[in-house]
N, C-alpha and C positions, 0 to 999 in steps of 0.2 A: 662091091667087093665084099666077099665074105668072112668076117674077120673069126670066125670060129675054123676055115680052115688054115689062114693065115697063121691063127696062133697053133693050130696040129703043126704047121709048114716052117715054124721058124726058122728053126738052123735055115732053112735055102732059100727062105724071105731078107733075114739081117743084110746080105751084101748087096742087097736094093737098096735098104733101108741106108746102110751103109754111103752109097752111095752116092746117094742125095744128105745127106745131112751128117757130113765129116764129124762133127764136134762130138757128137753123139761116143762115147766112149764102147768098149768093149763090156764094161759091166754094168754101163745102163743101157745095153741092148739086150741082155740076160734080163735085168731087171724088167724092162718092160715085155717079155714075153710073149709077144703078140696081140696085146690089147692094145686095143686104139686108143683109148685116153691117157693111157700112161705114155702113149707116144707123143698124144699132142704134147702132155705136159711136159717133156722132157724135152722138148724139141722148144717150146716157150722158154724156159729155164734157161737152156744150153746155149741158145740165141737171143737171150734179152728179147723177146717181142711178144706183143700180146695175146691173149689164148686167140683170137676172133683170125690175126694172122696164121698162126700154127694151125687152125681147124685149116686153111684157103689152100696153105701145101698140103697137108695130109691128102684134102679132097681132090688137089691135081695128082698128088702122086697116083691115087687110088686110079684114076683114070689113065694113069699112062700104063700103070701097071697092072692092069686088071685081071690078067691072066697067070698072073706070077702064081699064086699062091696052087691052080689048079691047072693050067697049060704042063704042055711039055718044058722040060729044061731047055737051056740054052747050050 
């Protein structure tokens, strides 16, 4: 997944993002911008669990979602 278009893609990436990890508030989805560390990190934070956990979803999400950022809309 390419997270340089990910982050051009935000706005219409967040309600994936969204969607998998409730906790994640509306201004730390602003704040993390579409960079991938500031997602792991806030995704460790928001969910009490280790950074090595937060890397294992980012990396499933990445693969479910692989076309998000560049595919057609849904």
């Amino acid at each position: 997944m390419n997270w340089n278009q990910i982050e051009g893609n935000w706005k219409r990436v967040q309600g994936a993002v969204r969607d998998q990890w409730e906790l994640l508030s509306d201004d730390r989805l602003e704040r993390i911008a579409g960079k991938r560390d500031q997602l792991v990190g806030n995704i460790q934070e928001s969910y009490g669990i280790e950074r090595e956990e937060a890397e294992r979803q980012v990396m499933a999400w990445e693969m479910r979602n692989a076309l998000l950022a560049t595919g057609p809309m849904k």
